[in-house]
MILUM-552016 format. One record per residue: residue in one letter; x, z, y of N, C-alpha, C in turn. Coordinates in nm, 2 decimals. Layout:
BEGIN
(rec "A" (X Z Y) (X Z Y) (X Z Y)) ...
END
This chain:
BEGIN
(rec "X" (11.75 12.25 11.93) (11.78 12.13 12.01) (11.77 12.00 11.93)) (rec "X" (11.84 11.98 11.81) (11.86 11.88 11.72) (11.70 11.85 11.67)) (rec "X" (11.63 11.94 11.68) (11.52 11.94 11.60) (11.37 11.91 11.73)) (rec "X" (11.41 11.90 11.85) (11.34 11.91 11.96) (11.38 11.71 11.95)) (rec "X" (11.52 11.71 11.99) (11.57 11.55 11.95) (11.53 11.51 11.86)) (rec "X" (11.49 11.54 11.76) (11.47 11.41 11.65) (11.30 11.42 11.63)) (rec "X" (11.21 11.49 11.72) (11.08 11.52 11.69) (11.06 11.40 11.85)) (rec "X" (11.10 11.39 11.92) (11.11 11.29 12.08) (11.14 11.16 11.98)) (rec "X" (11.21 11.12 11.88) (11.27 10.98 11.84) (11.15 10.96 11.74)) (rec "X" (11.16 11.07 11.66) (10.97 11.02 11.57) (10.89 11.01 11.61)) (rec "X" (10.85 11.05 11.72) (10.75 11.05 11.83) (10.73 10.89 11.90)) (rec "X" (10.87 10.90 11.96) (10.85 10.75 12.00) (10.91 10.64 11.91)) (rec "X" (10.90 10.62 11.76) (10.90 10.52 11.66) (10.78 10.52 11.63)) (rec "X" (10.69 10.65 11.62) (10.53 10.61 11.58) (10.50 10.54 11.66)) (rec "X" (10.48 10.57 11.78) (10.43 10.50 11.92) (10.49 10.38 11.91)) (rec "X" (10.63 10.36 11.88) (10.64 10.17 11.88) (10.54 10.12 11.76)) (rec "X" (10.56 10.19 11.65) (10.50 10.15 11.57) (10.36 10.12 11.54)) (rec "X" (10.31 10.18 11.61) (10.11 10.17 11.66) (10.14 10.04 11.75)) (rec "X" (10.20 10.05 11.80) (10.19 9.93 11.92) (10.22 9.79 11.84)) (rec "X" (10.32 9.80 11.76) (10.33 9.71 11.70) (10.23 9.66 11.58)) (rec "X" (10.13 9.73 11.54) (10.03 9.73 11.46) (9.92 9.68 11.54)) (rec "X" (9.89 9.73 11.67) (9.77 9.62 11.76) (9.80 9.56 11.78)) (rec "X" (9.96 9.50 11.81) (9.93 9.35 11.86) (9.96 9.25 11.73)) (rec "X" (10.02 9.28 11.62) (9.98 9.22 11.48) (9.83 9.20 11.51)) (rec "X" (9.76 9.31 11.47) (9.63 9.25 11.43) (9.53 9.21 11.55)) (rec "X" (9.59 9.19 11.68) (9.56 9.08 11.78) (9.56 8.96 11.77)) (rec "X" (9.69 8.98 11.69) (9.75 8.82 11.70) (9.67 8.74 11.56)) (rec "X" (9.63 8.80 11.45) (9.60 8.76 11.35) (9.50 8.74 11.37)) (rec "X" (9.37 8.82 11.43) (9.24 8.75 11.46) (9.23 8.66 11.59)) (rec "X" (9.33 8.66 11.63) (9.23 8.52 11.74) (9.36 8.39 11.64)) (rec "X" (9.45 8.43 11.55) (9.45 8.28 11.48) (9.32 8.27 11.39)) (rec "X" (9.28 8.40 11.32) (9.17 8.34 11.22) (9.05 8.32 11.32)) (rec "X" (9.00 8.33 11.44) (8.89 8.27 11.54) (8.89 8.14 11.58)) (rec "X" (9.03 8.09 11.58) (9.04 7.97 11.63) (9.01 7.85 11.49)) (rec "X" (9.01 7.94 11.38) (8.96 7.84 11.25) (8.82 7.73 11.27)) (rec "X" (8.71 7.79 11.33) (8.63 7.76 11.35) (8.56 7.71 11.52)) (rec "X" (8.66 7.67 11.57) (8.69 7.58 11.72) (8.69 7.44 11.69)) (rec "X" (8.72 7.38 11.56) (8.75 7.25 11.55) (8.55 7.19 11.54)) (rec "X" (8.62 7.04 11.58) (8.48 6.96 11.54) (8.39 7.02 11.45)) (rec "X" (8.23 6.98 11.43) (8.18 7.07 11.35) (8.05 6.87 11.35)) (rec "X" (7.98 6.92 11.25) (7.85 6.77 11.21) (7.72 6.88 11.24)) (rec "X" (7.64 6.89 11.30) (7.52 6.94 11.31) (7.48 7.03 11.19)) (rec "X" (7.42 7.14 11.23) (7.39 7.26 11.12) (7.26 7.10 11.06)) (rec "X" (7.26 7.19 10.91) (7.16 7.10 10.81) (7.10 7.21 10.77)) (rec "X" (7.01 7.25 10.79) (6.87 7.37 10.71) (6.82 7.34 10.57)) (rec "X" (6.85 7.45 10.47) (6.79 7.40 10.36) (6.72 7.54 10.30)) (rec "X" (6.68 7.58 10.19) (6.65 7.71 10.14) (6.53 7.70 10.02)) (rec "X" (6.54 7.78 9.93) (6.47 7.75 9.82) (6.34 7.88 9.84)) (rec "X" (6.26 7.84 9.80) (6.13 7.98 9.83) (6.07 7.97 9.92)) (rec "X" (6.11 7.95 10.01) (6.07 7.94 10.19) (6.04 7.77 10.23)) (rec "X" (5.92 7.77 10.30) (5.94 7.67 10.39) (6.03 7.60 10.45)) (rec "X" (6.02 7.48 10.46) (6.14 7.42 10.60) (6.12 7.50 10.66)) (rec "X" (6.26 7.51 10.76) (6.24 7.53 10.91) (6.21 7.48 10.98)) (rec "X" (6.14 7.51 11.10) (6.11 7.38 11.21) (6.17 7.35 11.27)) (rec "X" (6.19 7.24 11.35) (6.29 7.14 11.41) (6.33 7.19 11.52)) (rec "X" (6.45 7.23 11.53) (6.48 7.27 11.66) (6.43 7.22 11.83)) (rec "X" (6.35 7.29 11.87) (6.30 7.18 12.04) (6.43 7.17 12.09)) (rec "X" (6.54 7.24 12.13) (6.64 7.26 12.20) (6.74 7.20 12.13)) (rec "X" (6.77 7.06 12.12) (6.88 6.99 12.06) (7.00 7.05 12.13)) (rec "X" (7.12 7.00 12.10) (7.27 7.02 12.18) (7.26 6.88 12.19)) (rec "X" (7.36 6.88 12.29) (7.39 6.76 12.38) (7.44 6.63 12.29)) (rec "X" (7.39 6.55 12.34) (7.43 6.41 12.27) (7.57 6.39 12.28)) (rec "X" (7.66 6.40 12.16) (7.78 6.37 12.16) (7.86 6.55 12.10)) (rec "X" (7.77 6.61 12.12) (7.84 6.74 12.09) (7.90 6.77 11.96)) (rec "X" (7.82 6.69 11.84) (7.87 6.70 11.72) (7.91 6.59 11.68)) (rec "X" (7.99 6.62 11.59) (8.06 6.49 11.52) (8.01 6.45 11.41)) (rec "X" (8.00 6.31 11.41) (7.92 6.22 11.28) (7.94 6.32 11.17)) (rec "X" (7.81 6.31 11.06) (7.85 6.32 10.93) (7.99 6.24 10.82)) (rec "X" (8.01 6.30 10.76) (8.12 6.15 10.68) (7.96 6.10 10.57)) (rec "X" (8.02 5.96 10.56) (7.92 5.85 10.51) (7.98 5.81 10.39)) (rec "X" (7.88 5.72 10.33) (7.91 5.64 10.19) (7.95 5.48 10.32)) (rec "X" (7.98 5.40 10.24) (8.03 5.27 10.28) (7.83 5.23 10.35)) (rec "X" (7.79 5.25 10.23) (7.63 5.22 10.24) (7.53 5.34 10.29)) (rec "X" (7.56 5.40 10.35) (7.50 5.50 10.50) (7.46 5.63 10.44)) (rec "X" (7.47 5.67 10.31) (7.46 5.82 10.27) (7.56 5.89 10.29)) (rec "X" (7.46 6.02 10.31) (7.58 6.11 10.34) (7.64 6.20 10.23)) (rec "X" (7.75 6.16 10.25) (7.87 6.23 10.17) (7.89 6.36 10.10)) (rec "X" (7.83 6.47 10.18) (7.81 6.58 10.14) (7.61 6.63 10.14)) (rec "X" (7.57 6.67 9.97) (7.48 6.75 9.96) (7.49 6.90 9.91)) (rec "X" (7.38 6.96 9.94) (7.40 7.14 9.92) (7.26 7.16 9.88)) (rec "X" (7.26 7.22 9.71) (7.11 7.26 9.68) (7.14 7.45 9.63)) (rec "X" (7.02 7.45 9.71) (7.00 7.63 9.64) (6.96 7.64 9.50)) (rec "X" (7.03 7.75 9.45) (7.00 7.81 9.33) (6.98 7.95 9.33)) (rec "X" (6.90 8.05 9.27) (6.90 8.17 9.24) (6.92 8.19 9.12)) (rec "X" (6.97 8.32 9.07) (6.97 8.37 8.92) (7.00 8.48 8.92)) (rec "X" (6.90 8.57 8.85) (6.94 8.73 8.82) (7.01 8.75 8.70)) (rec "X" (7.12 8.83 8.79) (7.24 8.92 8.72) (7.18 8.98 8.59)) (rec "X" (7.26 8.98 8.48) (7.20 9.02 8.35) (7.18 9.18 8.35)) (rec "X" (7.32 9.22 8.41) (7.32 9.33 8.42) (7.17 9.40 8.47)) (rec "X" (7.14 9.41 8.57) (7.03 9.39 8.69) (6.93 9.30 8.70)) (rec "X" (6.88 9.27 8.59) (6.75 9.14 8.73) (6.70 9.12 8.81)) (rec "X" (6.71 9.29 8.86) (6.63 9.29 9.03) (6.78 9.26 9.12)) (rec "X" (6.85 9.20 9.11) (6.99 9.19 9.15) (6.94 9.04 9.13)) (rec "X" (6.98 8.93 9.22) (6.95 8.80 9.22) (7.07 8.75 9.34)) (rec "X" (7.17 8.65 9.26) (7.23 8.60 9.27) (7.22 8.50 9.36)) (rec "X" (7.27 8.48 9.49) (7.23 8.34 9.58) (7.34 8.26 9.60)) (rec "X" (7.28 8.13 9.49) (7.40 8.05 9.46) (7.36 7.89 9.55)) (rec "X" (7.55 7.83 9.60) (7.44 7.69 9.66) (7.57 7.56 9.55)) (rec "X" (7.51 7.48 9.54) (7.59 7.34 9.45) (7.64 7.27 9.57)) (rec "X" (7.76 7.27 9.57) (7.83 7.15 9.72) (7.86 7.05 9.65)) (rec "X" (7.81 6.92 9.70) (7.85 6.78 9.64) (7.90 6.69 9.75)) (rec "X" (8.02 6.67 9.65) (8.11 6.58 9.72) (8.12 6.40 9.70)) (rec "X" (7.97 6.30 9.73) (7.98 6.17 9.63) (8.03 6.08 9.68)) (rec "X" (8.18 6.13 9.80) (8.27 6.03 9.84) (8.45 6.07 9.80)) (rec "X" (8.53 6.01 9.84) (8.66 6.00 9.83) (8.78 6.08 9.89)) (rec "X" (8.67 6.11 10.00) (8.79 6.22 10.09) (8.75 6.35 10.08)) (rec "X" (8.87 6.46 10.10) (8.82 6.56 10.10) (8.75 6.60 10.21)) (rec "X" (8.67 6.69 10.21) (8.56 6.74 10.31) (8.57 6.89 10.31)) (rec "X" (8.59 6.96 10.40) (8.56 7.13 10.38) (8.41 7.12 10.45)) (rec "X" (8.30 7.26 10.35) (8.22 7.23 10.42) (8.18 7.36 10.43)) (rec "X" (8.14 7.43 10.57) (8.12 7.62 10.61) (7.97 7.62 10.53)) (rec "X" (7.92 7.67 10.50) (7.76 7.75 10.39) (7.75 7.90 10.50)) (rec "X" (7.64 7.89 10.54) (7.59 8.03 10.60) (7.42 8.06 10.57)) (rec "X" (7.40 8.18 10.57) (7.30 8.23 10.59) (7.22 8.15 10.68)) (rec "X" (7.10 8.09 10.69) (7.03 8.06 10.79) (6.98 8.17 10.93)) (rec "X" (7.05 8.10 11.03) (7.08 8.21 11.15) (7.16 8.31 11.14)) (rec "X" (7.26 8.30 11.10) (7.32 8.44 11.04) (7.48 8.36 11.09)) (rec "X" (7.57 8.44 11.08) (7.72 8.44 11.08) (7.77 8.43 10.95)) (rec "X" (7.72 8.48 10.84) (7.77 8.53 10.71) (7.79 8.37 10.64)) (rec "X" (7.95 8.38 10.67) (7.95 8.19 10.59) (8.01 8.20 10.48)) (rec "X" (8.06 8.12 10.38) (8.14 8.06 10.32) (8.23 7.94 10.34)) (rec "X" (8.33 7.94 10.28) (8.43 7.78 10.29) (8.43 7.74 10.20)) (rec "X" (8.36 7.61 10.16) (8.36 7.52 10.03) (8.45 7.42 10.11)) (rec "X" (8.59 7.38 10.05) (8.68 7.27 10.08) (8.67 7.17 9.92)) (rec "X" (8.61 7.10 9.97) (8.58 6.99 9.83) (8.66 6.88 9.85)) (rec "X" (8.74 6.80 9.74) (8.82 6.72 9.70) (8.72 6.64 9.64)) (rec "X" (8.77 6.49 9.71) (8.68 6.36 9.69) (8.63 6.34 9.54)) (rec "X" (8.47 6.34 9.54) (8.39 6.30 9.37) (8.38 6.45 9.30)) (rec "X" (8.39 6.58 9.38) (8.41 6.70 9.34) (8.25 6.78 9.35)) (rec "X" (8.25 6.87 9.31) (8.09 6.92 9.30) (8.14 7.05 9.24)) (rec "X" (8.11 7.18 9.36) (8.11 7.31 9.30) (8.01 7.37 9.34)) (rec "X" (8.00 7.48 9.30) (7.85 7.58 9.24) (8.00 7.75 9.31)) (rec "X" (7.90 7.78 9.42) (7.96 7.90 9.49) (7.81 8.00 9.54)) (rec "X" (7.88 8.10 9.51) (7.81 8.21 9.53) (7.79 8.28 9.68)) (rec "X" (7.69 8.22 9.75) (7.65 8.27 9.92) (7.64 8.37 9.96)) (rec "X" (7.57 8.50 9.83) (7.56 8.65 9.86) (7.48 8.64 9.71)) (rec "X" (7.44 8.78 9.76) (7.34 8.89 9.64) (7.25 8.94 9.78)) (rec "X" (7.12 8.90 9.66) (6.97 8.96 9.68) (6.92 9.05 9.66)) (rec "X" (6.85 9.12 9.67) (6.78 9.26 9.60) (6.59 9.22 9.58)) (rec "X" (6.59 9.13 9.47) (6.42 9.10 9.43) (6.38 9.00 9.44)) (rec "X" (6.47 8.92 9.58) (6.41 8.82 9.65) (6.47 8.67 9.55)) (rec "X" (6.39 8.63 9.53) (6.44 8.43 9.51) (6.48 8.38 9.60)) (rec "X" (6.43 8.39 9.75) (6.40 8.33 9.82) (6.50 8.34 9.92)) (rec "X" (6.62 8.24 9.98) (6.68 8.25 10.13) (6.73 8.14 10.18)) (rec "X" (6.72 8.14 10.28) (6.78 8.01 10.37) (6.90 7.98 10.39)) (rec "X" (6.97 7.87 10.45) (7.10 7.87 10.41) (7.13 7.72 10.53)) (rec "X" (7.22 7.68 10.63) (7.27 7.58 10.65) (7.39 7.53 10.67)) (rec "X" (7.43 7.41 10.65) (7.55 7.38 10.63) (7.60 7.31 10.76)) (rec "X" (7.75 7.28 10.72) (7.80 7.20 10.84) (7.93 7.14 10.75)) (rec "X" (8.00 7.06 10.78) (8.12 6.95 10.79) (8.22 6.99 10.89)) (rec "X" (8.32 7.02 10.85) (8.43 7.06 10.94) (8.54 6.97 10.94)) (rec "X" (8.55 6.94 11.04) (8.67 6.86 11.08) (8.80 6.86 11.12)) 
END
């Protein structure tokens, strides 16, 4: 009987306790979803090896993004150049690195993704600041695309 009762109470602590574990990790991904809901500056296309891309026919709507941040004198604030370099270990292992430059005063966070892809990074740069972050690993290739955005 004692042992019927306390197999009913571990029974129903797992069961709260599952329950309590989905809605934790409910709750945690739609706050980490909503990271990326704020203002955003027009994706920028860049990529080293490959061609430009071509210009998108299908703009988004006039007003949809939000300005670049500017210099006083109309440059833009934030640049991103590609770099590759094979792993010593590996050479056929190639390193896809991008330089984020910061040549204004405020800070700027800036998302880095894959060209067409989801696979981003968060560079949060502090004004006159310039880092060198690592976008992924290649297997051979020099070559990949990459664009940026300004988050607000």
């Amino acid at each position: 009987m004692i042992r019927s009762t306390f197999g009913k109470i571990l029974a129903q602590a797992c069961a709260d306790l599952c329950l309590a574990l989905a809605t934790l990790s409910l709750v945690s991904t739609s706050a980490q979803a909503q990271v990326g809901y704020g203002r955003t500056t027009a994706p920028i296309s860049g990529g080293t090896g490959v061609a430009a891309q071509p210009q998108n026919a299908f703009q988004g709507m006039s007003g949809t993004y939000a300005p670049p941040h500017k210099t006083p004198d109309g440059r833009a604030c934030i640049s991103v150049h590609p770099m590759t370099r094979p792993q010593i270990i590996n050479p056929k292992i190639i390193d896809q690195i991008v330089i984020v430059t910061n040549i204004c005063g405020q800070s700027i966070k800036v998302q880095v993704c894959y060209g067409g892809s989801t696979d981003c990074i968060l560079v949060p740069l502090g004004g006159y600041q310039r880092l060198q972050r690592t976008l992924g690993v290649g297997a051979g290739s020099t070559s990949f695309r990459y664009e940026y955005r300004e988050l607000y």
